[in-house]
KEPA-184793 format. One line per field, with one value per residue (C-alpha): residue number from 1; residue in one letter; x negated, y negated, z. Coordinates in pm, 1 decimal, m for minus. Layout:
<sites>
nr (NUM:...);
rest (a:...);
x (X:...);
y (Y:...);
z (Z:...);
</sites>
This chain:
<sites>
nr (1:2:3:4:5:6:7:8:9:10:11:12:13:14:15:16:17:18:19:20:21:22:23:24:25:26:27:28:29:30:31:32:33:34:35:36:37:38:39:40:41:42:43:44:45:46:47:48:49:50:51:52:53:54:55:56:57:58:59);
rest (x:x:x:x:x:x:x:x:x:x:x:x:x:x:x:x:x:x:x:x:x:x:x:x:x:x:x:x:x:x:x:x:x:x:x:x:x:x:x:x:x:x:x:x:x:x:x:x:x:x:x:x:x:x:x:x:x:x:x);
x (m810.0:m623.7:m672.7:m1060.1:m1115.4:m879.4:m1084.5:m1409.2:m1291.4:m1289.3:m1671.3:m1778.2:m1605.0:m1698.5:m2079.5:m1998.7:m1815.4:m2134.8:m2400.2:m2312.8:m2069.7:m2233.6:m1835.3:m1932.8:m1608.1:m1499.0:m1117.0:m1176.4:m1335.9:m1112.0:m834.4:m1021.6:m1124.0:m753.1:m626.4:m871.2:m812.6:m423.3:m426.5:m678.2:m414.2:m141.6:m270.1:m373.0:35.0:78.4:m134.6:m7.8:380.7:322.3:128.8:397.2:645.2:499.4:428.8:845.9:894.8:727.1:896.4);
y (2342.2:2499.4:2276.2:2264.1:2675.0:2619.1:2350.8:2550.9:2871.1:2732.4:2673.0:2961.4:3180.9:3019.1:3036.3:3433.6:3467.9:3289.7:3430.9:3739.3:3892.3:3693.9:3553.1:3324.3:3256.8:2889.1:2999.6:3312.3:3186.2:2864.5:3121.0:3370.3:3081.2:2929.0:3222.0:3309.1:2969.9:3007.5:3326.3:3198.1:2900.0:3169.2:3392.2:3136.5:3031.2:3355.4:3408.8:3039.6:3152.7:3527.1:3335.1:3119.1:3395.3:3542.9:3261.4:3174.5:3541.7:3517.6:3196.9);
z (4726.3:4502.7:4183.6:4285.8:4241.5:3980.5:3814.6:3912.9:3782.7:3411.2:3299.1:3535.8:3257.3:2973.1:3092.3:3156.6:2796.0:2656.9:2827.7:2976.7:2708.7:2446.0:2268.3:2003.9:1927.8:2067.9:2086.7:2265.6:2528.6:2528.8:2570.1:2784.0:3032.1:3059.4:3124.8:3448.3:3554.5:3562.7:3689.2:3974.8:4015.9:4019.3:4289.3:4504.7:4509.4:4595.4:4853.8:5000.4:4943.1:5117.3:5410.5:5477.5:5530.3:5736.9:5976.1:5920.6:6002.0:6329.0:6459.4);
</sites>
C-alpha cells in the first residue's frame, strides 16, 4: 500500500507542476515530484509506526 500511493503520488505531481503551476523546467519538477513522493512514503511510516504503538500500548 504504501509503495502504491508512493508510486501514485509521483506523476500526479508532475501533471500538477505541468499543468496547474505551469514548471517548464524538467529538473524542478523531477525534484519537486521526488520529493512529494518521499515525503508521502515518509508519512505513511509514520502513521504505520504511531499506529502500532498504540495497539502495543493497549495490550
Amino acid at each position: 500500500m504504501q509503495e502504491l500511493l508512493t508510486a501514485i503520488t509521483y506523476p500526479v505531481v508532475w501533471l500538477i507542476c505541468s499543468h496547474v503551476l505551469k514548471i517548464e523546467s524538467g529538473l524542478a519538477k523531477l525534484l519537486i515530484s521526488l520529493t512529494a513522493a518521499i515525503l508521502v512514503y515518509v508519512l505513511i511510516g509514520i502513521k504505520r509506526s504511531a499506529d502500532e504503538n498504540n495497539k502495543k500500548e493497549e495490550k
